[in-house]
PDB file of N, CA, C and O in Angstrom, chain B, residues numbered from 101:
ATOM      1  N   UNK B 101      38.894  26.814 136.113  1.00  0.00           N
ATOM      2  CA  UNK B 101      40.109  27.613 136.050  1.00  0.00           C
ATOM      3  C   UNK B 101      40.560  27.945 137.469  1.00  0.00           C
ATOM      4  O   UNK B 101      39.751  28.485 138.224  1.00  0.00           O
ATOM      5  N   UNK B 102      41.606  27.705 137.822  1.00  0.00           N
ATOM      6  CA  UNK B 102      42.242  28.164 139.221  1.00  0.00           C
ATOM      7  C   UNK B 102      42.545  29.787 139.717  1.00  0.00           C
ATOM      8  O   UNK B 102      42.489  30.817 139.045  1.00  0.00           O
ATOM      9  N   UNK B 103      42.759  29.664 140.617  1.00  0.00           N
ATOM     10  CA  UNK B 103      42.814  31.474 140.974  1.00  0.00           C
ATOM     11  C   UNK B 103      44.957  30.823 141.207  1.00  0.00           C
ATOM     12  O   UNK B 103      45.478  29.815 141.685  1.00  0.00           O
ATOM     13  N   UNK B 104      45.420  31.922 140.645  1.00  0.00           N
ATOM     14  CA  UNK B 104      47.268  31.721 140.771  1.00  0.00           C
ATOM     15  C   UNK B 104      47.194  32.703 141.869  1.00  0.00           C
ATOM     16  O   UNK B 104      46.427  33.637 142.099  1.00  0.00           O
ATOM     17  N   UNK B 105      48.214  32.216 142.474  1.00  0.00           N
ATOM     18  CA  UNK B 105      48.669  32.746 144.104  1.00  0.00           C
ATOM     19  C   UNK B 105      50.315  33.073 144.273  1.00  0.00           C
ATOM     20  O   UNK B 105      51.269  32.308 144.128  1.00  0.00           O
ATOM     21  N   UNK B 106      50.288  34.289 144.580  1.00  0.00           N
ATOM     22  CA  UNK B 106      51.912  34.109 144.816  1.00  0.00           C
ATOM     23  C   UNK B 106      52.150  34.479 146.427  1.00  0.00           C
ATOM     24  O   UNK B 106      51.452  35.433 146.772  1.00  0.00           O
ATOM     25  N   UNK B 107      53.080  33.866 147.600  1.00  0.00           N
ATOM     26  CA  UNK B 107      53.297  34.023 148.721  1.00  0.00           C
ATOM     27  C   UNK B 107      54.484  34.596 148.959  1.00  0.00           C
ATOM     28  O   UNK B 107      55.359  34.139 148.224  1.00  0.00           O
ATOM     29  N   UNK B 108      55.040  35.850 150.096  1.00  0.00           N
ATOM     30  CA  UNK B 108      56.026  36.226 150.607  1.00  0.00           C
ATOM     31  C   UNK B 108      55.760  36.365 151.944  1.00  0.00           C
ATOM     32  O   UNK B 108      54.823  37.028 152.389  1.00  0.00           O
ATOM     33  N   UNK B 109      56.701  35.648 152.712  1.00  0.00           N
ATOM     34  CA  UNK B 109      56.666  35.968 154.178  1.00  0.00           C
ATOM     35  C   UNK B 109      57.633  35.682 154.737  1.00  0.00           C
ATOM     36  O   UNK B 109      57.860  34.501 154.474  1.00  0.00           O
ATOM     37  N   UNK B 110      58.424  36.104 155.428  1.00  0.00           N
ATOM     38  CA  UNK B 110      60.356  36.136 155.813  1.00  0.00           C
ATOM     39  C   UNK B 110      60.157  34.981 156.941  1.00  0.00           C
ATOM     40  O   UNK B 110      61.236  34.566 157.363  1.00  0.00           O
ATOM     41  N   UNK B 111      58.763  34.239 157.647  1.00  0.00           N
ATOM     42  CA  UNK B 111      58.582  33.235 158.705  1.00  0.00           C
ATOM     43  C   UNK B 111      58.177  31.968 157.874  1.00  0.00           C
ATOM     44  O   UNK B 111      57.129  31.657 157.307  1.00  0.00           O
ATOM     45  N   UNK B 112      59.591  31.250 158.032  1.00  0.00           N
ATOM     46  CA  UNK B 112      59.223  29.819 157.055  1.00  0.00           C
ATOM     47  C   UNK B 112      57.907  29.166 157.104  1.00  0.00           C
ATOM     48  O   UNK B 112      57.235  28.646 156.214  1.00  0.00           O
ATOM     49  N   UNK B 113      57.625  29.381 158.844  1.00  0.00           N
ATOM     50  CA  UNK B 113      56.475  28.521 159.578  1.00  0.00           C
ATOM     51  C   UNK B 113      55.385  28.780 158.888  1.00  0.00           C
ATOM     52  O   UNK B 113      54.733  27.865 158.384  1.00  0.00           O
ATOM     53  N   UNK B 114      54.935  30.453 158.739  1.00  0.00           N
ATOM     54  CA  UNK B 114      54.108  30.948 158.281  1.00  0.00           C
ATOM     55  C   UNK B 114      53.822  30.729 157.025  1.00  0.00           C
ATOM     56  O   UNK B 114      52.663  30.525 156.662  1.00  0.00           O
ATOM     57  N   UNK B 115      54.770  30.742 156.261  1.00  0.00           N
ATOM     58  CA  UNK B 115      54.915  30.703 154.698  1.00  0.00           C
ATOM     59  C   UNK B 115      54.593  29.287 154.144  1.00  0.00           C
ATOM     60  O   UNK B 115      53.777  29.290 153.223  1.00  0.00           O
ATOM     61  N   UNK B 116      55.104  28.014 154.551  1.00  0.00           N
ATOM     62  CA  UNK B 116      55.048  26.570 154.630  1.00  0.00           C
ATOM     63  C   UNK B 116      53.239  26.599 154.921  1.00  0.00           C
ATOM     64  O   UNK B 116      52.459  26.161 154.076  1.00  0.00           O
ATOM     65  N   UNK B 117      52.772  27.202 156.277  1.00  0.00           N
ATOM     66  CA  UNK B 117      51.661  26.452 156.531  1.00  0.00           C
ATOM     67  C   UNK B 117      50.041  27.104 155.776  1.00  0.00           C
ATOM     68  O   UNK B 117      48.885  26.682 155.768  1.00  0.00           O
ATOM     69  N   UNK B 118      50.869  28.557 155.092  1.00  0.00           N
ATOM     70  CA  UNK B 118      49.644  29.045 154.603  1.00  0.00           C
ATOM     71  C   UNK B 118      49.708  28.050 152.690  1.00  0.00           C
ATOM     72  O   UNK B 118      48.668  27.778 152.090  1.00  0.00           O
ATOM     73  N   UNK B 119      51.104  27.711 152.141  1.00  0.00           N
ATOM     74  CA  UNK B 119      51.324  27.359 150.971  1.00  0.00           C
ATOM     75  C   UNK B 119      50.300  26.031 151.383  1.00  0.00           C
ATOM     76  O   UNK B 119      49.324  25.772 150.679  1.00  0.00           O
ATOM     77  N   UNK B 120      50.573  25.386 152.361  1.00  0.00           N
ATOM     78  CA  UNK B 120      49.651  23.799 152.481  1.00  0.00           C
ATOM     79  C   UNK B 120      48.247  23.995 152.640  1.00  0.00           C
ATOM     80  O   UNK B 120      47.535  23.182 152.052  1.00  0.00           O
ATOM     81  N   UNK B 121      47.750  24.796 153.231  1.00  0.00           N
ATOM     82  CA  UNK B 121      46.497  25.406 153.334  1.00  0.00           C
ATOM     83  C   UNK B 121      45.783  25.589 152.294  1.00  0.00           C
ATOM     84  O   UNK B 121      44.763  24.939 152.061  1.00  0.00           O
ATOM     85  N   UNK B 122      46.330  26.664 151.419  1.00  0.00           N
ATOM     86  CA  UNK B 122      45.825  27.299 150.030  1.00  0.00           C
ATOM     87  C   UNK B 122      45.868  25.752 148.666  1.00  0.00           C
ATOM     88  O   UNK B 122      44.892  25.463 147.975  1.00  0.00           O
ATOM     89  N   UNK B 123      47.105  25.079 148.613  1.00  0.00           N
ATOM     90  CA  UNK B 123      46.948  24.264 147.987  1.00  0.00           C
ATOM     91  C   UNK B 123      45.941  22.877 147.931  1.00  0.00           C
ATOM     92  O   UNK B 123      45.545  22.062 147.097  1.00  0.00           O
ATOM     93  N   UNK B 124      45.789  23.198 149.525  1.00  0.00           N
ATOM     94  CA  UNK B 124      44.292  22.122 149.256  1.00  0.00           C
ATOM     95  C   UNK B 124      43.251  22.342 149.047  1.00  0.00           C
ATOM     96  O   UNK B 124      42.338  21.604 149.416  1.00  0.00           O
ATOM     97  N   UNK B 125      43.065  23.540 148.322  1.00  0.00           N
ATOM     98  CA  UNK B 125      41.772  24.211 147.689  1.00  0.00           C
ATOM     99  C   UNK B 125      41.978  23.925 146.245  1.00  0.00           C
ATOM    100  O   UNK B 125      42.834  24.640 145.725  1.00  0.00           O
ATOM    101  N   UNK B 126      41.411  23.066 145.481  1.00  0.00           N
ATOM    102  CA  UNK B 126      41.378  22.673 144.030  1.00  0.00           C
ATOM    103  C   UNK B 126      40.995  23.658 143.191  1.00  0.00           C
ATOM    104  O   UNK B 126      41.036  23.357 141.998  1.00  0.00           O
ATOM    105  N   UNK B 127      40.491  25.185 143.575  1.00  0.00           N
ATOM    106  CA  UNK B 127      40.648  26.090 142.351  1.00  0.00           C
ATOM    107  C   UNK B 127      41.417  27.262 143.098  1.00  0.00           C
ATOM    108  O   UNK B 127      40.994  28.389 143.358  1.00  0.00           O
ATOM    109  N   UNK B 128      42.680  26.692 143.381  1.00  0.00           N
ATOM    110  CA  UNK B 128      43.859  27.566 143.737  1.00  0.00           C
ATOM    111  C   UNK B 128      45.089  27.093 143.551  1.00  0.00           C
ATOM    112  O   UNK B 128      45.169  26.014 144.138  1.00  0.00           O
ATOM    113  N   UNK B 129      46.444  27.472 142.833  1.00  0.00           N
ATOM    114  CA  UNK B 129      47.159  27.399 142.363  1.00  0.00           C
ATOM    115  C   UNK B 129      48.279  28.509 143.172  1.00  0.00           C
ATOM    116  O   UNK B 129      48.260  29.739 143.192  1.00  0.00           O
ATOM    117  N   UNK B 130      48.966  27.812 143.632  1.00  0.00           N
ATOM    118  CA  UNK B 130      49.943  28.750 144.594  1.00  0.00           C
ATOM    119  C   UNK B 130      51.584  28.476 143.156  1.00  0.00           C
ATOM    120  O   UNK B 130      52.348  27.510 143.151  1.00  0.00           O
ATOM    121  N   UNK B 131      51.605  29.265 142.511  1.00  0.00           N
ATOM    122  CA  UNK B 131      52.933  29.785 141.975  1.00  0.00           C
ATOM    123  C   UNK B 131      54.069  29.984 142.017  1.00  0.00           C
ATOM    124  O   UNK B 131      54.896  29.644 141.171  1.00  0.00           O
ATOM    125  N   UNK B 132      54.283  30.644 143.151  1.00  0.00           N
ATOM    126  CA  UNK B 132      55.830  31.200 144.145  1.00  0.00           C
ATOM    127  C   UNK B 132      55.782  31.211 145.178  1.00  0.00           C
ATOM    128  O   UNK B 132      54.664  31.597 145.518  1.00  0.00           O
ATOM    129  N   UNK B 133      56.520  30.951 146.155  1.00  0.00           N
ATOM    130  CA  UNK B 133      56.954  31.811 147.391  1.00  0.00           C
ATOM    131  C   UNK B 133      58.163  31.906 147.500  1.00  0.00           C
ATOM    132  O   UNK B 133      59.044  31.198 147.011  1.00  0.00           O
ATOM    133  N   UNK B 134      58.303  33.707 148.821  1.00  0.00           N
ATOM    134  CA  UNK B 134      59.390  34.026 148.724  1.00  0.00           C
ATOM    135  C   UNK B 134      59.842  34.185 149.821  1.00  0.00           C
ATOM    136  O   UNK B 134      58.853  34.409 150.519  1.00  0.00           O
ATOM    137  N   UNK B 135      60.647  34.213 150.391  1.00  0.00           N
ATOM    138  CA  UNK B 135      60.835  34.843 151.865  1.00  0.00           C
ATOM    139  C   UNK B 135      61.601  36.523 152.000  1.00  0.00           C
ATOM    140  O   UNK B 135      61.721  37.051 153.105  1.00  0.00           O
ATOM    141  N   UNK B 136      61.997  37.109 150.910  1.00  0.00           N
ATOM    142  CA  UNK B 136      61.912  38.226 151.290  1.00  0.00           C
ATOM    143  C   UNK B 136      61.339  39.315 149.859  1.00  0.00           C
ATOM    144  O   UNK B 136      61.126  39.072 148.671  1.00  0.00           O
ATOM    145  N   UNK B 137      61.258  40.373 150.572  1.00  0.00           N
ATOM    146  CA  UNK B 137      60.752  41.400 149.476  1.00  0.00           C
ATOM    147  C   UNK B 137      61.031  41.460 148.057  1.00  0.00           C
ATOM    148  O   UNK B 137      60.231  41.379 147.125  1.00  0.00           O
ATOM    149  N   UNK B 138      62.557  41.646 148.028  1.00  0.00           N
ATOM    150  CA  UNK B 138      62.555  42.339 147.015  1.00  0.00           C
ATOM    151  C   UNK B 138      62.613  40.452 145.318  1.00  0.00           C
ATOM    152  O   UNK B 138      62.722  40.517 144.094  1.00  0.00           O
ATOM    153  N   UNK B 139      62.483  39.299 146.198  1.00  0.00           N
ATOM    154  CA  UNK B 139      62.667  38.233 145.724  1.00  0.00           C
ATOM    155  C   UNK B 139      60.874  37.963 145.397  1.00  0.00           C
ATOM    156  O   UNK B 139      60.493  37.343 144.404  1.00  0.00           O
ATOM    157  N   UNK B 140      60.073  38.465 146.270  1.00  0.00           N
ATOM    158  CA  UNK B 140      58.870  38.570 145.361  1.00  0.00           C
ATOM    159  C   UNK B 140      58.434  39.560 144.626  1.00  0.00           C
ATOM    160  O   UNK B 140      57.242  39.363 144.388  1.00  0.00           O
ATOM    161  N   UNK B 141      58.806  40.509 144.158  1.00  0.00           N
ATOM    162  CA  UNK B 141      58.550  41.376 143.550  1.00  0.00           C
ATOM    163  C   UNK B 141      58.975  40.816 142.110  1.00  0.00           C
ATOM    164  O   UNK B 141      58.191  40.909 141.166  1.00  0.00           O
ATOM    165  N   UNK B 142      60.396  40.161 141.953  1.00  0.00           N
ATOM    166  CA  UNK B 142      60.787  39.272 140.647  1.00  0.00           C
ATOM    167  C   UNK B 142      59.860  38.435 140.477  1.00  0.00           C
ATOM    168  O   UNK B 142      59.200  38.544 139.443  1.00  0.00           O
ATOM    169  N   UNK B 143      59.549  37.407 141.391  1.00  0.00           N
ATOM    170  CA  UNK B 143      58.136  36.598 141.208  1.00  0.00           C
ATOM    171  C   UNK B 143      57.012  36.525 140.164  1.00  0.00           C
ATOM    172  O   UNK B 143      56.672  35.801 139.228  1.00  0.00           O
ATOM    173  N   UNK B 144      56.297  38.495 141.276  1.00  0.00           N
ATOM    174  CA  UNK B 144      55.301  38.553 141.073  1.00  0.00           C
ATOM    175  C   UNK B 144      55.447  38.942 139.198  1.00  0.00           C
ATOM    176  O   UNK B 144      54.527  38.553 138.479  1.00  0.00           O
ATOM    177  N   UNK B 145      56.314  39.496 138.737  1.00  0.00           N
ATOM    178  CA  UNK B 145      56.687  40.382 137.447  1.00  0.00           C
ATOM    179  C   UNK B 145      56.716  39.285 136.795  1.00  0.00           C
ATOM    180  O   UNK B 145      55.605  38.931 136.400  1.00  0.00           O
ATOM    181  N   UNK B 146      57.831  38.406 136.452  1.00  0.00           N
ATOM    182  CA  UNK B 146      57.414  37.083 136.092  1.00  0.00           C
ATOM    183  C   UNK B 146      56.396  36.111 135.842  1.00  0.00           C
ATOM    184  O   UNK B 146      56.337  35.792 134.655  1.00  0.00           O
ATOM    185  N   UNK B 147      55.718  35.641 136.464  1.00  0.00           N
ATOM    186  CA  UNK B 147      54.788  35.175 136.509  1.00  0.00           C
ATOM    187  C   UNK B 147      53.305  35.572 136.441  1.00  0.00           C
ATOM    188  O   UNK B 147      52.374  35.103 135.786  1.00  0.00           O
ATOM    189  N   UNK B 148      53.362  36.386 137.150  1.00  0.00           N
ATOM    190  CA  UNK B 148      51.803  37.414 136.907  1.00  0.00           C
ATOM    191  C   UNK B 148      50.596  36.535 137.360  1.00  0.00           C
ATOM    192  O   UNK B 148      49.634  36.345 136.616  1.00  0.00           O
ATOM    193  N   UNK B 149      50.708  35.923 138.820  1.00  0.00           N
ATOM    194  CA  UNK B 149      49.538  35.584 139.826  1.00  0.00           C
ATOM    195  C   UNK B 149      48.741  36.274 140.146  1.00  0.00           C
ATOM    196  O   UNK B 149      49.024  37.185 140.924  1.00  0.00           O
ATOM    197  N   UNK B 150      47.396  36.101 139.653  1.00  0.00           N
ATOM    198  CA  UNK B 150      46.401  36.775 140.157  1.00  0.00           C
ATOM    199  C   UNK B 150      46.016  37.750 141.685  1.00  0.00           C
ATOM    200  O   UNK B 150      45.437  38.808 141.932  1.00  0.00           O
ATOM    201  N   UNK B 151      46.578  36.894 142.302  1.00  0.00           N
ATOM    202  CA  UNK B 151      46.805  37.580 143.982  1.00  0.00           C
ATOM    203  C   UNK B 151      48.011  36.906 144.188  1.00  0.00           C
ATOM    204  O   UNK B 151      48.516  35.820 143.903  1.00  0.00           O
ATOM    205  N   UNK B 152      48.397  38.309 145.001  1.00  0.00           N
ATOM    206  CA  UNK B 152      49.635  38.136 145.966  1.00  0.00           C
ATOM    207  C   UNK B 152      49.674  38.586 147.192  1.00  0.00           C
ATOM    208  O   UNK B 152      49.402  39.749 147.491  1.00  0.00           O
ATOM    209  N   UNK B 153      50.125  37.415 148.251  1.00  0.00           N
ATOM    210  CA  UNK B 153      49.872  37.465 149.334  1.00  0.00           C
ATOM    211  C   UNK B 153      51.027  37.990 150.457  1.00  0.00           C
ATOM    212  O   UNK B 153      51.467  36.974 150.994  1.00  0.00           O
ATOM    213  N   UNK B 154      51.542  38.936 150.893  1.00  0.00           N
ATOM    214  CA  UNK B 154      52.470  39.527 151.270  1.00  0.00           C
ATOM    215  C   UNK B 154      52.766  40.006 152.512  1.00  0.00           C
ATOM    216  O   UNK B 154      51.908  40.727 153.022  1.00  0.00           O
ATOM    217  N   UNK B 155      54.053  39.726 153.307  1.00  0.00           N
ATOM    218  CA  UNK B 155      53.793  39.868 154.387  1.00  0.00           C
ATOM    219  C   UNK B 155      54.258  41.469 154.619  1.00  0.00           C
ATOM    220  O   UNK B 155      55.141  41.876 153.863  1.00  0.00           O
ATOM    221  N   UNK B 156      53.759  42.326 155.538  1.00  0.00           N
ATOM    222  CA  UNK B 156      53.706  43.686 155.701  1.00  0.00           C
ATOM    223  C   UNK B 156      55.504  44.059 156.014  1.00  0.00           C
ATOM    224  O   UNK B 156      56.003  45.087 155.556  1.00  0.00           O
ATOM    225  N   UNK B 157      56.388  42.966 156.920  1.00  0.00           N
ATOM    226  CA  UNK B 157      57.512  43.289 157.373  1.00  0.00           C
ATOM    227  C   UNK B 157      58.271  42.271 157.226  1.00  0.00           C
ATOM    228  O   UNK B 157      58.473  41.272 157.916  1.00  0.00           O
ATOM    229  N   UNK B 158      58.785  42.742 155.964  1.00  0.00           N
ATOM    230  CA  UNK B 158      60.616  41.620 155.255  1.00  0.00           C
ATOM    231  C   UNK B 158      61.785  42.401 155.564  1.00  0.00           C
ATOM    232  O   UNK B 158      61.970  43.576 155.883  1.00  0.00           O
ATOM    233  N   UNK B 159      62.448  41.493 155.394  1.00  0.00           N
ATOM    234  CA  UNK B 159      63.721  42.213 154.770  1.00  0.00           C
ATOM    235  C   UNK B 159      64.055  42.453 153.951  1.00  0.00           C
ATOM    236  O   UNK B 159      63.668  41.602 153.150  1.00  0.00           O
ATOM    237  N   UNK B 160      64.740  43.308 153.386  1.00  0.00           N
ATOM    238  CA  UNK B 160      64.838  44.112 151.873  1.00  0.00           C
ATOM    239  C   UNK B 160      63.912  44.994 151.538  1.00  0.00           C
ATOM    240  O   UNK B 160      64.131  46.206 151.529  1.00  0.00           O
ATOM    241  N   UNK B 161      62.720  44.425 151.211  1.00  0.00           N
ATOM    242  CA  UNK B 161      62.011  45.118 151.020  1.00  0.00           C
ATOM    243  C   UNK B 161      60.459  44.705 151.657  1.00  0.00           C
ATOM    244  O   UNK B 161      60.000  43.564 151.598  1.00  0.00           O
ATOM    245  N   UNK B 162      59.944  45.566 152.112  1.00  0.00           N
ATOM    246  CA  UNK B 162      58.766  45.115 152.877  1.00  0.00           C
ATOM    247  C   UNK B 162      57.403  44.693 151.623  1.00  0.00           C
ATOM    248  O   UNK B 162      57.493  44.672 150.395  1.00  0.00           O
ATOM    249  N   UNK B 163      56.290  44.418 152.444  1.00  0.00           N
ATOM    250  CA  UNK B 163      54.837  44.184 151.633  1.00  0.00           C
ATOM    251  C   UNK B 163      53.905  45.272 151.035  1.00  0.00           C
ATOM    252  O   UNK B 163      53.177  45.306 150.043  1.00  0.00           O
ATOM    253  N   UNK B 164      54.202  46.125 152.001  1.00  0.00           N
ATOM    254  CA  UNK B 164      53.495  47.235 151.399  1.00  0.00           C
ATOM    255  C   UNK B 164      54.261  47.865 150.076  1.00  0.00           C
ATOM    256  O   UNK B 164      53.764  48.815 149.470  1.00  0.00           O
TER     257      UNK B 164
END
């Protein structure tokens, strides 16, 4: 069974290289990403990924 992952981080670079990272782990399942707050928060409600990985400072709405 995979662990589901959801990603937000407003730095494409960041966001792109952690999604390629995590997906080459065969019991991990990356779900969403978002680049800003309040667009993962719909995500996370939706879908319901086990972890979500979030960056502390978006726009709209932050990680914390």
């Amino acid at each position: 069974m995979s662990i589901t992952v959801s990603l937000a981080d407003d730095h494409r670079v960041m966001l792109d290289g952690l999604r390629l990272l995590l997906e080459r782990q065969p019991d991990i399942q990356v779900l969403a990403c978002a680049s800003e707050g309040r667009e993962a928060v719909r995500q996370v409600a939706n879908l319901h990924p086990q972890v979500a990985i979030l960056d502390i400072a978006m726009p709209e709405l932050n990680g914390i």
